[in-house]
NURO-232874 format. One record per atom (N, C-alpha, C): x, y, z. Coordinates in steps of 0.02 Angstrom, whole numbers, padded with zeros to 5 digits, always signed. Example, Ala and Ser with C-alpha at 12.3 -4.5 7.8 and 13.67 -1.06 7.14 Angstrom:
REM residues 2
+00660-00284+00390+00615-00225+00390+00660-00165+00390+00642-00112+00354+00684-00053+00357+00645+00002+00394
***
This chain:
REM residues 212
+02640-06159+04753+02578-06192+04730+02518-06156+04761+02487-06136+04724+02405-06090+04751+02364-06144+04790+02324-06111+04825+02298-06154+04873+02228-06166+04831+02192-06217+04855+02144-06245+04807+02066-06186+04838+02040-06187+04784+01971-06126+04788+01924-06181+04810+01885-06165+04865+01831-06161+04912+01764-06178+04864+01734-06221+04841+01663-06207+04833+01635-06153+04836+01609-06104+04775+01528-06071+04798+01450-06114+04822+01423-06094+04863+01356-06121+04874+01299-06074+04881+01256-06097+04843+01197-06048+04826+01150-06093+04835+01106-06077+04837+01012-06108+04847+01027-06175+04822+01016-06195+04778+01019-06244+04741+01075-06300+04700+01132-06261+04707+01196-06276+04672+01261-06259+04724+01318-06318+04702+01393-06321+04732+01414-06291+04677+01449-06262+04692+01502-06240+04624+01565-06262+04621+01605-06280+04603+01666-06323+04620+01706-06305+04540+01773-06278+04573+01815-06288+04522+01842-06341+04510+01882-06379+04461+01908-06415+04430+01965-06389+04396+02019-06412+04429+02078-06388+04399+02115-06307+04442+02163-06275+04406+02204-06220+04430+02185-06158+04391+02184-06101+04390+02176-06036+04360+02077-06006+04359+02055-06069+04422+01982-06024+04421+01988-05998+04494+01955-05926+04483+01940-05895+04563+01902-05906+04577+01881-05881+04654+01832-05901+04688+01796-05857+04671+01802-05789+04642+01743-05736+04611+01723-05779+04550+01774-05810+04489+01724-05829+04464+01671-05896+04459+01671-05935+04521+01618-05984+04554+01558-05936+04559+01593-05872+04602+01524-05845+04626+01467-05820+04587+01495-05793+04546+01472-05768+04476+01447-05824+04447+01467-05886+04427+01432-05959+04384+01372-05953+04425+01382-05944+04499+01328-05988+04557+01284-05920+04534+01278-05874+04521+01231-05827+04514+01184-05843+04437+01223-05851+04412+01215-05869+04343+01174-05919+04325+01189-05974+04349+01133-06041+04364+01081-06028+04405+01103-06013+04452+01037-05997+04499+00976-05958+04453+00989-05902+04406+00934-05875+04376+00921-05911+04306+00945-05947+04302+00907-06014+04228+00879-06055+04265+00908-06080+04350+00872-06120+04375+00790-06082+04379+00790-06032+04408+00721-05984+04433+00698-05975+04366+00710-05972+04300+00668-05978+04235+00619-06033+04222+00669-06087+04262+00662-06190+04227+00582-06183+04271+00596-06153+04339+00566-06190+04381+00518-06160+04386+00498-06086+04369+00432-06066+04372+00395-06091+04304+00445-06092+04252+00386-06112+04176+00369-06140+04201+00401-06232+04208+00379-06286+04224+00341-06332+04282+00355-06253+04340+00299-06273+04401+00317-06343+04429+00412-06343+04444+00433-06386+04474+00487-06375+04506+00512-06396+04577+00565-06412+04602+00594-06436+04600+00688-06458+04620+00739-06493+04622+00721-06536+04691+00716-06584+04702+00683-06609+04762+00741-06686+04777+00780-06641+04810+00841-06724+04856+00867-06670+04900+00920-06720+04944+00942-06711+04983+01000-06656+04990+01019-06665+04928+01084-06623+04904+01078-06576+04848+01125-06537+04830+01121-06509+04772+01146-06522+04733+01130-06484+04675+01150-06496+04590+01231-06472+04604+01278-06507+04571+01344-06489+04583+01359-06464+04517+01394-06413+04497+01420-06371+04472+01492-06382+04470+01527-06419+04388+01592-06426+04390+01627-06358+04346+01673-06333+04379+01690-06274+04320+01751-06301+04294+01770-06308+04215+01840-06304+04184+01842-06260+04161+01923-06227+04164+01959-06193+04105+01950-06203+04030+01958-06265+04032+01952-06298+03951+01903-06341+03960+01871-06340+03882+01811-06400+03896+01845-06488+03918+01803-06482+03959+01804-06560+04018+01827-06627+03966+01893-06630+04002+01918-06721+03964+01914-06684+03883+01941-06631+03859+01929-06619+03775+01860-06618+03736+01830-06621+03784+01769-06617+03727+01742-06558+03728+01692-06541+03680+01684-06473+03642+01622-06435+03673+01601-06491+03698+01509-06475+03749+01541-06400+03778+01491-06380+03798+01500-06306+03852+01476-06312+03922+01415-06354+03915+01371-06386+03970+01355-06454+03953+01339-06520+04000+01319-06585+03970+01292-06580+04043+01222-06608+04047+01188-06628+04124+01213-06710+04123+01213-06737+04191+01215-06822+04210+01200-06818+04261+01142-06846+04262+01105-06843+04334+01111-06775+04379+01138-06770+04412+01116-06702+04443+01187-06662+04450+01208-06649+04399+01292-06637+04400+01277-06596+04324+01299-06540+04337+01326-06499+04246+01387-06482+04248+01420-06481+04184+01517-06472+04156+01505-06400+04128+01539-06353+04151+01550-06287+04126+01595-06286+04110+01611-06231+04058+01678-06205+04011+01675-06134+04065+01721-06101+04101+01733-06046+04120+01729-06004+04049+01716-05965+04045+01688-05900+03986+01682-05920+03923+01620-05980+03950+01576-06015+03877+01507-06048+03909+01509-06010+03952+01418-06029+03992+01356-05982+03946+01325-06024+03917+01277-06013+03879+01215-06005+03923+01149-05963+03916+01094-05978+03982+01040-05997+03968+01035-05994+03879+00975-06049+03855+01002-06109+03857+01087-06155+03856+01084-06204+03869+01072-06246+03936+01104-06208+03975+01093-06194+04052+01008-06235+04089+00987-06184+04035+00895-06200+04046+00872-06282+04023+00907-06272+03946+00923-06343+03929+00910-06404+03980+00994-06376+04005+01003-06450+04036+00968-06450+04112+00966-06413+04145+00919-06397+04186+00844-06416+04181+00824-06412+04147+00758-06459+04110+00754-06516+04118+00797-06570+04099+00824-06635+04103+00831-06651+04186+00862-06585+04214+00880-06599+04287+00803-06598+04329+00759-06556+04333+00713-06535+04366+00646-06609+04354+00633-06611+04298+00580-06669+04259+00624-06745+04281+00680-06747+04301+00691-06822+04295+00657-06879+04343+00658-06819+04393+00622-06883+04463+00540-06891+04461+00511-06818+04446+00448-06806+04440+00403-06848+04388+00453-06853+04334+00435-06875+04286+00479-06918+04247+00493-06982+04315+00530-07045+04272+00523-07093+04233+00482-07082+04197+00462-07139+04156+00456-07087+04077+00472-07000+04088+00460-07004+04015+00505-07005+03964+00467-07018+03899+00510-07057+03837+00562-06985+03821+00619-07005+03793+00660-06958+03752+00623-06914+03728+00580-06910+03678+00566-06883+03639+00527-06816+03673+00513-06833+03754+00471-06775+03774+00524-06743+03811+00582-06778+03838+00646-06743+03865+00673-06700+03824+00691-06712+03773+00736-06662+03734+00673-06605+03719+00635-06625+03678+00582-06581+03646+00561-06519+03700+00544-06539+03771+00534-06476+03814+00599-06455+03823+00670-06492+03839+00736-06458+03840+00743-06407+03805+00723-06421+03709+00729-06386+03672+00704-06309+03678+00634-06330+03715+00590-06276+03700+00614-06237+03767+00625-06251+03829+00659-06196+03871+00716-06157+03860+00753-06210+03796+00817-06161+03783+00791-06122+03734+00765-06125+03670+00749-06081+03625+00682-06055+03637+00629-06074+03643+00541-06034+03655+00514-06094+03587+00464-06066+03562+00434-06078+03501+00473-06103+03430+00476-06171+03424+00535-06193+03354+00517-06146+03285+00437-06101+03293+00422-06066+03240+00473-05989+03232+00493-05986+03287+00532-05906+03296+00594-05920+03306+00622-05976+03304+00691-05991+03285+00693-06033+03218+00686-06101+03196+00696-06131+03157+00692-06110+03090+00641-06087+03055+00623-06044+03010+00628-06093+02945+00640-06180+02951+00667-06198+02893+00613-06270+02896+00596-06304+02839+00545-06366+02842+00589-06423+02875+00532-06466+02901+00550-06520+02923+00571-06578+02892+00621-06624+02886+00628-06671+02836+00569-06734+02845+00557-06750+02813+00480-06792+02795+00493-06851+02866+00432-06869+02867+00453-06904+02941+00393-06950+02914+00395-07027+02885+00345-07071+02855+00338-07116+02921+00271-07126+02912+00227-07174+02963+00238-07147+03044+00243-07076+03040+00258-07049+03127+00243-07114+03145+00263-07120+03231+00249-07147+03297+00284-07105+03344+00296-07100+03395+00331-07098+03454+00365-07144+03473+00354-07191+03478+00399-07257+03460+00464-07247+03413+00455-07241+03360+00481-07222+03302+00544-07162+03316+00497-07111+03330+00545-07046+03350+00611-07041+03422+00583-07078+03483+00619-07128+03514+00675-07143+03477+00686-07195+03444+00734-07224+03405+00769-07186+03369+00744-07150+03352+00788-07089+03291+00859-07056+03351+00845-07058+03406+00894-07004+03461+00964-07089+03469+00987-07047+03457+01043-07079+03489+01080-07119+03412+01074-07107+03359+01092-07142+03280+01120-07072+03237+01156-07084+03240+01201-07021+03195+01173-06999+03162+01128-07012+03093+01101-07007+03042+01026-06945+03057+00997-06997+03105+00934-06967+03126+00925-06933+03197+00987-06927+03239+00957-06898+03298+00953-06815+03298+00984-06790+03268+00978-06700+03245+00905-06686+03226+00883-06741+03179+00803-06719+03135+00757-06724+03217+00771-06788+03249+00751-06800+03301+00720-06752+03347+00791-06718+03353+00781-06635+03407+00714-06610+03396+00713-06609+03329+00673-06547+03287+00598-06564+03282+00611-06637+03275+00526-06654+03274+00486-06665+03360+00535-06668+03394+00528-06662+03462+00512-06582+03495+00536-06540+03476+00534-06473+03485+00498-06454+03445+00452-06493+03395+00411-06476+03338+00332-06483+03392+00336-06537+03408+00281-06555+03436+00269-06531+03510+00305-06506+03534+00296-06464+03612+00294-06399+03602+00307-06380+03546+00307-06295+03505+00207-06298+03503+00192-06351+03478+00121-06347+03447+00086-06374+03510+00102-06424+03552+00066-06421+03635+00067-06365+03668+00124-06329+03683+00122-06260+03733+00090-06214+03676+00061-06195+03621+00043-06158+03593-00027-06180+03602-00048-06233+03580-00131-06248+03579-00164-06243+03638-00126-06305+03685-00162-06299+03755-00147-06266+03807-00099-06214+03794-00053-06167+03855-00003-06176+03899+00038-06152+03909+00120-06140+03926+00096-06187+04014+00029-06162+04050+00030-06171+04125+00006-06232+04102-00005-06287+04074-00024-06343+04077+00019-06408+04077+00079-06391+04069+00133-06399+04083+00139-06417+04170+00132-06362+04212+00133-06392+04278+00067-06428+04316+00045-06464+04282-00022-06520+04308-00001-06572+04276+00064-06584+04276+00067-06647+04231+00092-06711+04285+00129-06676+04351+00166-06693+04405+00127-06735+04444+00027-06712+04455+00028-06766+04512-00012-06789+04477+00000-06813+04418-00075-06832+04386-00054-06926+04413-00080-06976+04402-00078-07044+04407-00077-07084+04334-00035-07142+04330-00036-07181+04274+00025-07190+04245+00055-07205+04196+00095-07201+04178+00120-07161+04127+00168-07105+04099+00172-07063+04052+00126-07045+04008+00099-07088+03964+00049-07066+03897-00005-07058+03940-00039-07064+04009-00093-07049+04031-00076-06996+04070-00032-06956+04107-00017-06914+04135-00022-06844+04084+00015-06874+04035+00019-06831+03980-00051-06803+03953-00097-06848+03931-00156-06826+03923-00226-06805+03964-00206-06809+04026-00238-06797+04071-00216-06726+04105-00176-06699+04084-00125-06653+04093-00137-06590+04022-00136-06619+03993-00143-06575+03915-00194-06583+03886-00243-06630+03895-00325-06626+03874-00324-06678+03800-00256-06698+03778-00250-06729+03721-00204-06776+03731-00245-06848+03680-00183-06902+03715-00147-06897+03641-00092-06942+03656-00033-06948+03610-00045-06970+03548-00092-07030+03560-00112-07053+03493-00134-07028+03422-00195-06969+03457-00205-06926+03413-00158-06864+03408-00119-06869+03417-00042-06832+03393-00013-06843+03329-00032-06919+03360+00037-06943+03316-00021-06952+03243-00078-06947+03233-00112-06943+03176-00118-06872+03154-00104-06837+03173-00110-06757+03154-00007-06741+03142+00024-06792+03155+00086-06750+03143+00099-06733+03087+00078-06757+03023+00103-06690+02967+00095-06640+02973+00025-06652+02986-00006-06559+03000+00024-06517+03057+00060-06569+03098+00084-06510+03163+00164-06491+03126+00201-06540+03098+00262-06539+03059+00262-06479+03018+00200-06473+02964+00224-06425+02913+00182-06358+02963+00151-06362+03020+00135-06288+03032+00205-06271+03082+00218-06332+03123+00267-06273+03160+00339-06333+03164+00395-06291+03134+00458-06303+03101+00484-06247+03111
***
């Protein structure tokens, strides 16, 4: 019986195998690997991982309990596939990890939508395809769409629609003044980006059909 592999530890992350047939070279290698999507997340966004401990790093052979994910964040924990580590998803979920404490109170719709946009850039230089009609916007509204079979995919898109057209209008560094602002989300937000939500959500066709 092989003896069980040691943790990698790097700056920010445990690396921990799960299961039999991973080496300890390839922890070391994951821990390198994260570490530089972490150093992407954290300079865009002009934020730290800030606890006591680190982000733990589970590695499987096969995707975790059968499922098909490659990466899934939960709280401060990501599931790797050994030679299916993606590093725009990485950024992804890392996104979710870095914004959660700083910024606990914000809605879905701004979680995924910046997730989106650290893993891909601009939804205009990937997506390339129209948005499906989205009647009576809210944020409220779009909220609800995540997590419903039907509508949480369009969801992504109108979420990554609308942070495509914030980091483009009011700039990529405005993004990190959002951290010590005071109030609760929709005032941080606009105090932070120079524009509140409301008038968003009255301009979203126009942000919909320009950037998709």
């Amino acid at each position: 019986m092989s003896a069980a592999v040691s943790p990698a530890q790097t700056e920010h992350f445990r690396v921990v195998a799960q299961g039999s047939g991973i080496r300890e070279a390839d922890l070391k290698k994951i821990g390198g690997e994260v570490e530089s999507a972490y150093k992407q997340v954290s300079d865009a966004l002009g934020v730290e991982y800030k606890s006591s401990g680190k982000i733990e790093i589970q590695v499987w052979k096969t995707p975790e309990k059968g499922r098909a994910l490659r990466a899934a964040a939960s709280s401060a924990t990501l599931y790797l596939t050994l030679g299916a580590i993606d590093n725009g998803l990485l950024r992804h979920e890392l996104t979710h990890i870095l914004i959660d404490k700083p910024l606990s109170t914000a809605p879905r719709w701004f979680h995924e939508g910046l997730a989106m946009y650290m893993q891909y850039g601009d939804i205009r230089n990937v997506h390339g395809g129209d948005l499906p009609p989205f009647k009576d916007f809210s944020f409220a509204r779009l909220d609800a769409r995540f997590g419903a079979d039907k509508t949480e995919s369009d969801a992504y898109l109108y979420a990554w629609s609308i942070i495509s057209y914030i980091m483009d209008t009011r700039g990529k560094s405005k993004i990190k003044g959002i951290y010590g602002q005071s109030g609760n989300f929709s005032d941080k937000f606009s105090k932070a980006f120079g524009v509140d939500l409301r008038s968003i959500e009255k301009r979203s066709g126009e942000i919909f059909a320009g950037y998709k």
